[in-house]
N, CA, C and O atoms as a GROMACS GRO file, in nm:
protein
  464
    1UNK      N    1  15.692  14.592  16.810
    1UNK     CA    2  15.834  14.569  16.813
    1UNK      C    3  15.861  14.432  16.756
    1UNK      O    4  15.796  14.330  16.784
    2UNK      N    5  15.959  14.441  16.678
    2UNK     CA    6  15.994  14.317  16.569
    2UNK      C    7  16.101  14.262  16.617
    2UNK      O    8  16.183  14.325  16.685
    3UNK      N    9  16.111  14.144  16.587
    3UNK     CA   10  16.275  14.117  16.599
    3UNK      C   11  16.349  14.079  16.474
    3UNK      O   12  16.332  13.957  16.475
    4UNK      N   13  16.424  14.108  16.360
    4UNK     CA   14  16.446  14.024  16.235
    4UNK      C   15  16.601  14.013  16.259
    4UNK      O   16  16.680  14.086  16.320
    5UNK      N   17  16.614  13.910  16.197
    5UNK     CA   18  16.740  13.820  16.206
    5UNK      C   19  16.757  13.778  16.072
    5UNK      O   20  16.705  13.676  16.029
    6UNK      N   21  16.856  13.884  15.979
    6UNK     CA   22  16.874  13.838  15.827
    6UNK      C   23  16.988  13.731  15.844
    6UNK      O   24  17.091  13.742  15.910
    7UNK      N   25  16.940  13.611  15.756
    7UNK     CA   26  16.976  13.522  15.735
    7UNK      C   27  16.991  13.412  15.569
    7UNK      O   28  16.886  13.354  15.542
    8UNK      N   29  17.060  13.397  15.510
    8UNK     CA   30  17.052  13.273  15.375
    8UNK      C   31  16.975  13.198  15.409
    8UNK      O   32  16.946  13.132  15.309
    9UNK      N   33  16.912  13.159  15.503
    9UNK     CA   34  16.834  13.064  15.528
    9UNK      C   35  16.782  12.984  15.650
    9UNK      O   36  16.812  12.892  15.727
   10UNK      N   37  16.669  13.090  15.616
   10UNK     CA   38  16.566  13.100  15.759
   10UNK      C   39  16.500  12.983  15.760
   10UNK      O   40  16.477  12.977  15.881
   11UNK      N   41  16.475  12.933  15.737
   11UNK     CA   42  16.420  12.790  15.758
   11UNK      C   43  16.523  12.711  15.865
   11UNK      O   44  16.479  12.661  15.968
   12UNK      N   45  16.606  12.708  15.842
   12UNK     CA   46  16.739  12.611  15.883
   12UNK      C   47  16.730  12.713  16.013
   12UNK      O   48  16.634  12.715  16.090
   13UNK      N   49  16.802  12.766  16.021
   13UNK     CA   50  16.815  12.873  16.148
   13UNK      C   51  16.716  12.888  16.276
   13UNK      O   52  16.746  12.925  16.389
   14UNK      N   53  16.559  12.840  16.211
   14UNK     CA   54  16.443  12.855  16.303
   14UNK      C   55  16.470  12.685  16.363
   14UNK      O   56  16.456  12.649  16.480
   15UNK      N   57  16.512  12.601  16.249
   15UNK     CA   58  16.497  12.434  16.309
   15UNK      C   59  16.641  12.481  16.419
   15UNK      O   60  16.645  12.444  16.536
   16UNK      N   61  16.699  12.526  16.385
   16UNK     CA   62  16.853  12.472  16.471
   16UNK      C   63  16.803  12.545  16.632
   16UNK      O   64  16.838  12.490  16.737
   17UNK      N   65  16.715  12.677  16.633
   17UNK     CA   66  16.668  12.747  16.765
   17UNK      C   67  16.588  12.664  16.793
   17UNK      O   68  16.586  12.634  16.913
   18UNK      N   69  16.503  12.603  16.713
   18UNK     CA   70  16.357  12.542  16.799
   18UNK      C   71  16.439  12.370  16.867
   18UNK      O   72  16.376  12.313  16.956
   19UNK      N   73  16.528  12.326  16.833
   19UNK     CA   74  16.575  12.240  16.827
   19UNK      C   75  16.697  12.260  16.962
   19UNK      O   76  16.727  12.185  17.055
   20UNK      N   77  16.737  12.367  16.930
   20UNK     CA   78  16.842  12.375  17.110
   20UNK      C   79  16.708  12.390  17.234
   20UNK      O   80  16.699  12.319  17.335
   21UNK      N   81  16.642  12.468  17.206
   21UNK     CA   82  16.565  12.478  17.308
   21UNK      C   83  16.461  12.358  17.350
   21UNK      O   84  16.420  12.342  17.465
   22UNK      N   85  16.426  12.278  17.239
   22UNK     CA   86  16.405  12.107  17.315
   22UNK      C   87  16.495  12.013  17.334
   22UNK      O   88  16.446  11.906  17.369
   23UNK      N   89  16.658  12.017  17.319
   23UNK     CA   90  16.722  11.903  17.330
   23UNK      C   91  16.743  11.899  17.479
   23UNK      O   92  16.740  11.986  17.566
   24UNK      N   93  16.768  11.754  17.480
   24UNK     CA   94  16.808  11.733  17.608
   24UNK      C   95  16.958  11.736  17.674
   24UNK      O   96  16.974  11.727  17.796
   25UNK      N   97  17.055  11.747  17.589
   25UNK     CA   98  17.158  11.729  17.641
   25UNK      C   99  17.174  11.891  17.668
   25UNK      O  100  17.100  11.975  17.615
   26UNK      N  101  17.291  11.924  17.766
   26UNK     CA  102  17.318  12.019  17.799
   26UNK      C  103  17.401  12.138  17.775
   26UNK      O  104  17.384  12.248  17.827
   27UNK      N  105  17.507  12.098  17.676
   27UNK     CA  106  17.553  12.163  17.597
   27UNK      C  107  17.508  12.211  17.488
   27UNK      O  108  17.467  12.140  17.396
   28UNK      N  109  17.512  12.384  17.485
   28UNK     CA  110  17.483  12.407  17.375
   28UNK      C  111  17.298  12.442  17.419
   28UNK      O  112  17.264  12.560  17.418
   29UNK      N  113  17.217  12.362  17.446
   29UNK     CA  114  17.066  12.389  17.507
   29UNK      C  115  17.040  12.547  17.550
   29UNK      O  116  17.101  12.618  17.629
   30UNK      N  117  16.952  12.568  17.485
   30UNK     CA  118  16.903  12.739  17.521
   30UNK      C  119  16.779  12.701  17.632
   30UNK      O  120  16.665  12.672  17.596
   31UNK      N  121  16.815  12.706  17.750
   31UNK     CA  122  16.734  12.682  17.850
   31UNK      C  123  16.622  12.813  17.867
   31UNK      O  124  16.508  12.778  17.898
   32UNK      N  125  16.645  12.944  17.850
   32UNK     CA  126  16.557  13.071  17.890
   32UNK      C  127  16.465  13.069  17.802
   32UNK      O  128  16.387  13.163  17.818
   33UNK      N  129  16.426  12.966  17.667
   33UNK     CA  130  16.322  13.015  17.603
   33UNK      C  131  16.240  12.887  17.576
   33UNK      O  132  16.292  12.781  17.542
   34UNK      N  133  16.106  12.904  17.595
   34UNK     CA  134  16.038  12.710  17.521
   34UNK      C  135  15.898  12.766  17.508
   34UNK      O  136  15.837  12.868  17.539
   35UNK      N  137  15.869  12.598  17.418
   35UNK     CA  138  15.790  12.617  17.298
   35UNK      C  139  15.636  12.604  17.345
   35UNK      O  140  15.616  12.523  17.435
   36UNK      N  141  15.556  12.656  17.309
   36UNK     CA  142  15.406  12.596  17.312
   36UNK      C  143  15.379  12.502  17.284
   36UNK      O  144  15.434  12.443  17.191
   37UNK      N  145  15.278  12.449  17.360
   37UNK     CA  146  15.236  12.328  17.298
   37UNK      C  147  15.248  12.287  17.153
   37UNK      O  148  15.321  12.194  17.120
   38UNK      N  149  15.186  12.349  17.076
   38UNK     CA  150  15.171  12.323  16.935
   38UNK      C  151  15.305  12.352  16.876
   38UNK      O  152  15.324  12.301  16.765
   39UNK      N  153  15.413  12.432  16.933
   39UNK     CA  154  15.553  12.445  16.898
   39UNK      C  155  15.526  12.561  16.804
   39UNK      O  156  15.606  12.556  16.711
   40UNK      N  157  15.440  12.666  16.795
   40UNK     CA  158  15.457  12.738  16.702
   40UNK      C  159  15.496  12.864  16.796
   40UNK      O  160  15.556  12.934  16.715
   41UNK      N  161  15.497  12.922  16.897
   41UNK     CA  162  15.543  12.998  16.940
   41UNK      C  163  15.636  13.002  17.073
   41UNK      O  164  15.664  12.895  17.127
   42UNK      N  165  15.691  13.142  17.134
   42UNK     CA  166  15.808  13.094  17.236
   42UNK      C  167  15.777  13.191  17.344
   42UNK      O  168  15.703  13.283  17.307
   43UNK      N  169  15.819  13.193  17.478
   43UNK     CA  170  15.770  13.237  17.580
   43UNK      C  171  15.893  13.235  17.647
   43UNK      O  172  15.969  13.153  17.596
   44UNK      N  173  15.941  13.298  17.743
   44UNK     CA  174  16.050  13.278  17.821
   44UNK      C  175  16.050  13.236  17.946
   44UNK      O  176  15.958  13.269  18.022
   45UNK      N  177  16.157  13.152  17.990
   45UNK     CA  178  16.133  13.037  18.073
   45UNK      C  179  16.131  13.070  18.199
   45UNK      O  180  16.086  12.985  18.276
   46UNK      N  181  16.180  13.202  18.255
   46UNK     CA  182  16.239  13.251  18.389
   46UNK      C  183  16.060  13.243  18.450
   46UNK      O  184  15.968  13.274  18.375
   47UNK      N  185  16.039  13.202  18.573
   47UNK     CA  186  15.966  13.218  18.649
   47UNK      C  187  15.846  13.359  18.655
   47UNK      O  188  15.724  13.372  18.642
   48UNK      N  189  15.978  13.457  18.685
   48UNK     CA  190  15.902  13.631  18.656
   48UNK      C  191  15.855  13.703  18.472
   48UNK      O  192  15.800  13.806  18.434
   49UNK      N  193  15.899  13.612  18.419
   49UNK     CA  194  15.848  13.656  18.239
   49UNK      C  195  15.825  13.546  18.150
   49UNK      O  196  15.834  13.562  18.029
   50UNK      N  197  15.781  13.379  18.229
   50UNK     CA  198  15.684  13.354  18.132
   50UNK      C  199  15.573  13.368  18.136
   50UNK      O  200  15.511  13.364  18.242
   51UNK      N  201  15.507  13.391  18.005
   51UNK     CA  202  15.371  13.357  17.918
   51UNK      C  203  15.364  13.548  17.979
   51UNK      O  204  15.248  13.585  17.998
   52UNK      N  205  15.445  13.630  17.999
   52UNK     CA  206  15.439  13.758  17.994
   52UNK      C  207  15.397  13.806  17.838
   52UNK      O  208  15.330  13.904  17.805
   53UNK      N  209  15.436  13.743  17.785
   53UNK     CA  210  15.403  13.736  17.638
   53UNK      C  211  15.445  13.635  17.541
   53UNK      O  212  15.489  13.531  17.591
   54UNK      N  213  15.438  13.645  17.364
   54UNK     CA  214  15.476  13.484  17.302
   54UNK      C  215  15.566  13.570  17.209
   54UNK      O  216  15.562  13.693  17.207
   55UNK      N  217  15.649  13.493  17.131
   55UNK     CA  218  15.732  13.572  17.016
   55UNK      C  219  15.672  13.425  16.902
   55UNK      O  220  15.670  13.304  16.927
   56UNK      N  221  15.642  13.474  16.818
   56UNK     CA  222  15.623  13.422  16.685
   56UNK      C  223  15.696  13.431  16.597
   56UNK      O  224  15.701  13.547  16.555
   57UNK      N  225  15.762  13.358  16.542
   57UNK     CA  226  15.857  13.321  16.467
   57UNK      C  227  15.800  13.285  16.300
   57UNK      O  228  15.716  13.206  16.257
   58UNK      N  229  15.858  13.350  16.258
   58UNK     CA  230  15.816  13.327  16.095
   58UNK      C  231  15.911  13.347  16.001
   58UNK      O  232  15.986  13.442  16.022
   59UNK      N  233  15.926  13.290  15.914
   59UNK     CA  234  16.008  13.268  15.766
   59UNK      C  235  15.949  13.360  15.719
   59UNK      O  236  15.829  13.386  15.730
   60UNK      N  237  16.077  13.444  15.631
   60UNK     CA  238  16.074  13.544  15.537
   60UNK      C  239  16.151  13.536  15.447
   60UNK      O  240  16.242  13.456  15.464
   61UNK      N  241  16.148  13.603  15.334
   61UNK     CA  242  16.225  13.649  15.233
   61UNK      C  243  16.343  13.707  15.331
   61UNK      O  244  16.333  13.809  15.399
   62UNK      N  245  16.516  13.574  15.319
   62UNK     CA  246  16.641  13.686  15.324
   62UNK      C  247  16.610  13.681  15.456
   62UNK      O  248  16.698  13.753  15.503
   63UNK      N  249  16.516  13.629  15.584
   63UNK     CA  250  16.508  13.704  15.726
   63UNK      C  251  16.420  13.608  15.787
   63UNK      O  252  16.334  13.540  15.730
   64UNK      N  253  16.457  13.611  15.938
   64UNK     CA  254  16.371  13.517  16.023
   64UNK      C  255  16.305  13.642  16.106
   64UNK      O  256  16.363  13.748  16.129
   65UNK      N  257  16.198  13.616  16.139
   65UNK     CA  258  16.131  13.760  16.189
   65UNK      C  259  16.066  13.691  16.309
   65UNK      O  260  16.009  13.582  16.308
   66UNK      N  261  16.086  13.779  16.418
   66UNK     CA  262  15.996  13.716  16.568
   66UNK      C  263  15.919  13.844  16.593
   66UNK      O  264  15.974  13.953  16.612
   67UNK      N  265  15.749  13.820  16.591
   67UNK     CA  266  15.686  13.933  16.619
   67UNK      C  267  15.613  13.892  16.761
   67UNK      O  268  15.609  13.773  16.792
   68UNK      N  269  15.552  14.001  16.853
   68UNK     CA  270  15.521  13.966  17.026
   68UNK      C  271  15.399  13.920  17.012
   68UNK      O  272  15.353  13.951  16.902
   69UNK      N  273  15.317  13.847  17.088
   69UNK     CA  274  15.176  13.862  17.075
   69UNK      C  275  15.165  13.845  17.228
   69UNK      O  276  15.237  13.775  17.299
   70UNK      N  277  15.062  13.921  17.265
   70UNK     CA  278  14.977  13.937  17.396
   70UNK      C  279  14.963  13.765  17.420
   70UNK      O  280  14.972  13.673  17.339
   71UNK      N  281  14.935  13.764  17.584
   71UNK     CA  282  14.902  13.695  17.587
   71UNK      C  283  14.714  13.710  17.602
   71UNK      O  284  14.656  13.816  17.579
   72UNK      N  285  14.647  13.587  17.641
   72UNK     CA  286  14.513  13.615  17.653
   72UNK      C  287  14.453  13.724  17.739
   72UNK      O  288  14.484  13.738  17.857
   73UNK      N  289  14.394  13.776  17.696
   73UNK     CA  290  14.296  13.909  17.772
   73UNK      C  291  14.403  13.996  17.856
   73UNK      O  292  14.399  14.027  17.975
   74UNK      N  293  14.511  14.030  17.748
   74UNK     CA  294  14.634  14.111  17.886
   74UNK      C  295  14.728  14.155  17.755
   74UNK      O  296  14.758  14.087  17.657
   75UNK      N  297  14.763  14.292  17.786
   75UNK     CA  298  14.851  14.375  17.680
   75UNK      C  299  14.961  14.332  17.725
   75UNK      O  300  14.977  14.262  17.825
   76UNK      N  301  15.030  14.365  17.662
   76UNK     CA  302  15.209  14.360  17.644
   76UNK      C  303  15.262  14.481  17.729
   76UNK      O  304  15.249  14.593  17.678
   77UNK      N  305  15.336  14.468  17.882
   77UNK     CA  306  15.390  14.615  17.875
   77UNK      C  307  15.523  14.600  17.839
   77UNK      O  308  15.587  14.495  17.829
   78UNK      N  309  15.566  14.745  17.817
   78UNK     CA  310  15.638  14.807  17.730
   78UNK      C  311  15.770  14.735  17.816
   78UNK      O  312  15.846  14.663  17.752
   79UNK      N  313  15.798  14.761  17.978
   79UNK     CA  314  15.900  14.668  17.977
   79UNK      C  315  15.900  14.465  17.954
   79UNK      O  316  16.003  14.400  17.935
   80UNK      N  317  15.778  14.413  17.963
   80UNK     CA  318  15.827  14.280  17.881
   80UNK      C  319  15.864  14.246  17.755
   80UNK      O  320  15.926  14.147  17.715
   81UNK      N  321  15.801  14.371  17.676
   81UNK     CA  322  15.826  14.327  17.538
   81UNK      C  323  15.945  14.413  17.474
   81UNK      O  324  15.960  14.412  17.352
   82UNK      N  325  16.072  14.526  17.601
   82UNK     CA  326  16.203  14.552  17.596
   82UNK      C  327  16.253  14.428  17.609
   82UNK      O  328  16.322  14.373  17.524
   83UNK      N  329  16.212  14.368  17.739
   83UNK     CA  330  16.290  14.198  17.775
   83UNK      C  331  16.290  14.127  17.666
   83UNK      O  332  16.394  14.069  17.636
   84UNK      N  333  16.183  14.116  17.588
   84UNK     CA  334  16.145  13.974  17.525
   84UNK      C  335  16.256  14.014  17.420
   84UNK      O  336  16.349  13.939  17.389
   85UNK      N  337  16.233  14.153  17.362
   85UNK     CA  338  16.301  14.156  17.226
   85UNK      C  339  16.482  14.170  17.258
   85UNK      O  340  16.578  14.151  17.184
   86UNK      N  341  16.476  14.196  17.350
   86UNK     CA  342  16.636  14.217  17.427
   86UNK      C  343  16.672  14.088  17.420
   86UNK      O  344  16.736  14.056  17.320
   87UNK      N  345  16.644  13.999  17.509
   87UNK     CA  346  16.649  13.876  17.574
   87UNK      C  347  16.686  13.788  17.394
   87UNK      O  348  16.797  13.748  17.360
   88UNK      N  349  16.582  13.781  17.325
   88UNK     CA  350  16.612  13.715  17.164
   88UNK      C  351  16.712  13.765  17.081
   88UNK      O  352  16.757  13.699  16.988
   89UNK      N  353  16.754  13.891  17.111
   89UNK     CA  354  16.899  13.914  16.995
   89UNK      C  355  16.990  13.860  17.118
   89UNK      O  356  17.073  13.783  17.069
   90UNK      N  357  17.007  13.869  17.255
   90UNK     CA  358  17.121  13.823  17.301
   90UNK      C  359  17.107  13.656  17.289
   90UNK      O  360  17.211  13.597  17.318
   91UNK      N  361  16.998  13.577  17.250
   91UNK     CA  362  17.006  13.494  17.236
   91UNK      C  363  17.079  13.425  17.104
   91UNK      O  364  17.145  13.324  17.083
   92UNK      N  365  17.041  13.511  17.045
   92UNK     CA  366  17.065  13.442  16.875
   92UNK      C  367  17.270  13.499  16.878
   92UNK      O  368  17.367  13.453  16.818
   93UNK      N  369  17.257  13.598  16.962
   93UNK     CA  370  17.383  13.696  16.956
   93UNK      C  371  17.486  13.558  17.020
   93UNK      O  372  17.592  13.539  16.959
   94UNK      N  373  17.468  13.502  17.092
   94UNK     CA  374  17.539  13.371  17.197
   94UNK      C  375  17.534  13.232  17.180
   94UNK      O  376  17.604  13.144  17.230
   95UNK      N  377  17.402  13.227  17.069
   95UNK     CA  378  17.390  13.104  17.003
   95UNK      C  379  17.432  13.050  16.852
   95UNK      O  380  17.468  12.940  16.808
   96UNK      N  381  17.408  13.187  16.789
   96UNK     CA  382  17.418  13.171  16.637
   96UNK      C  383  17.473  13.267  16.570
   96UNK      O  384  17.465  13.278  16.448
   97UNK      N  385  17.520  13.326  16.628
   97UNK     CA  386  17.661  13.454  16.546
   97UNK      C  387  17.684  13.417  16.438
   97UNK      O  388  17.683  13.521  16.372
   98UNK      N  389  17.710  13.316  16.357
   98UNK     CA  390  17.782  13.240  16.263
   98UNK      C  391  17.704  13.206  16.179
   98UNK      O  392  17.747  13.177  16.067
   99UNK      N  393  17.520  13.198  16.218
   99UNK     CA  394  17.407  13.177  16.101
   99UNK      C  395  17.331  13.259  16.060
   99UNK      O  396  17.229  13.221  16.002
  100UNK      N  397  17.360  13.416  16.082
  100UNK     CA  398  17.271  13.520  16.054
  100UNK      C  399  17.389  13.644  16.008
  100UNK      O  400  17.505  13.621  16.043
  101UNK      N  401  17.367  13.750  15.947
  101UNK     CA  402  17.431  13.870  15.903
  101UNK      C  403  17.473  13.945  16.004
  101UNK      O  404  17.569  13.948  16.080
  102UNK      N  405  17.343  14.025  15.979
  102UNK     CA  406  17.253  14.070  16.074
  102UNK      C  407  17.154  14.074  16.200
  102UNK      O  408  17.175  13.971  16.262
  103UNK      N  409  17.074  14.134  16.252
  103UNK     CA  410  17.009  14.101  16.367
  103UNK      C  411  16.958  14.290  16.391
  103UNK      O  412  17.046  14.369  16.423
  104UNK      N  413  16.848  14.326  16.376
  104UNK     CA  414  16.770  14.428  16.454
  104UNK      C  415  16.615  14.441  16.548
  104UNK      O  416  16.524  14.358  16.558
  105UNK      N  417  16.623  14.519  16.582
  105UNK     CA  418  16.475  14.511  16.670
  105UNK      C  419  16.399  14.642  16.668
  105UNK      O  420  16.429  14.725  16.754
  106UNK      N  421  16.326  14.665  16.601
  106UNK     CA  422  16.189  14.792  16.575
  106UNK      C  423  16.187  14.832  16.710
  106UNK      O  424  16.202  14.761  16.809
  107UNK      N  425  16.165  14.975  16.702
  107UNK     CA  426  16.182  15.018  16.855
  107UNK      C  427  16.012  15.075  16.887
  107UNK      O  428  15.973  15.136  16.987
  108UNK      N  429  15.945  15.040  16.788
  108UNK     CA  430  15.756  15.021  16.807
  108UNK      C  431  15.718  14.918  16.770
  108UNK      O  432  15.795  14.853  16.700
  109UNK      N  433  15.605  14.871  16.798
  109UNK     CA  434  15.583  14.734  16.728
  109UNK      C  435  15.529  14.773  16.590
  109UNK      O  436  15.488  14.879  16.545
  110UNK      N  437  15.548  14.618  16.524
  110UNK     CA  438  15.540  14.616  16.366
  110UNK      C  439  15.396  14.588  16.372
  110UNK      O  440  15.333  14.567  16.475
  111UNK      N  441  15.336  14.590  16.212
  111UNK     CA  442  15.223  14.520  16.167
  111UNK      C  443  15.204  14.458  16.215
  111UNK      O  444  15.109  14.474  16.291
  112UNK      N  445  15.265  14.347  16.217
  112UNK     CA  446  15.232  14.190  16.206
  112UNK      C  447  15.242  14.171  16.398
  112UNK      O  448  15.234  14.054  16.434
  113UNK      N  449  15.258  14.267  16.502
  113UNK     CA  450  15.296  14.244  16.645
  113UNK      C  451  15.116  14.321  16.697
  113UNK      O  452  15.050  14.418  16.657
  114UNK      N  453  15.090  14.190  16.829
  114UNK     CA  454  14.965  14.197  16.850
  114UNK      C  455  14.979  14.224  16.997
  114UNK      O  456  14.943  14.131  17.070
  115UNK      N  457  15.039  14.364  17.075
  115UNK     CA  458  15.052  14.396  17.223
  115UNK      C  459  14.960  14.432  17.274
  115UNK      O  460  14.962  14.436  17.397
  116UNK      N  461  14.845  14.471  17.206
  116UNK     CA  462  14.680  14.536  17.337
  116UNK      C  463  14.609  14.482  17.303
  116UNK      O  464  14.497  14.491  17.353
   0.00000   0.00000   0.00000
C-alpha cells in the first residue's frame, strides 16, 4: 500500500512536512507524525501506533510517494498499515490542500512497500 501525493514539486512539499513535524512552535506543527533518527523516515506519534511501522517518503517524477516498511523482525498488519496510510492523506488533506492536486492510496501494497 502506497501513498502518492501528485504534486509540481515534491521536493518542496516533503521539506515543508518534514519541517512542521520538527518545528517548535505550535501553530501549524503536525504533532501525530516524527522523524527517525537519521530523518529519512516517519512513524506515528500516538503511544498505541508508533514504530507499528515507518512510511518512507520519496521524490518522484510529478509525485511525492510514501511507501510502509515493517518494522524489525515484525510484519505490517493490515489494520496499521489502513491507519498509517489513512492517518497520511488526512494529514496532507489538513495540512497541505493547497500544495498537491491530488492525493491516492493503493489498496495492496506497491513494489517499492516492505510489510512481511
Amino acid at each position: 500500500m502506497a501513498v502518492y501525493v501528485e504534486t509540481k514539486n515534491a521536493t518542496a512539499l516533503l521539506k515543508s512536512f518534514k519541517d512542521a513535524v520538527e518545528q517548535s512552535e505550535s501553530k501549524g506543527k503536525i504533532t501525530t507524525w516524527k522523524l527517525s533518527e537519521d530523518k529519512r523516515y516517519l512513524t506515528h506519534a500516538s503511544k498505541q501506533w508508533e514504530y507499528a511501522a515507518w512510511m518512507k517518503p520519496v521524490v518522484e517524477a510529478n509525485r511525492l510517494a510514501f511507501y510502509i516498511i515493517r518494522p524489525k523482525n515484525k510484519a505490517v498488519s493490515k489494520t496499521a498499515y489502513g491507519f498509517y496510510h489513512g492517518h497520511m492523506v488526512e494529514t496532507f488533506l489538513n495540512h497541505f490542500d493547497q500544495d498537491f492536486e491530488t492525493l491516492e492510496a493503493t489498496a495492496l501494497p506497491d513494489d517499492h512497500d516492505n510489510v512481511s
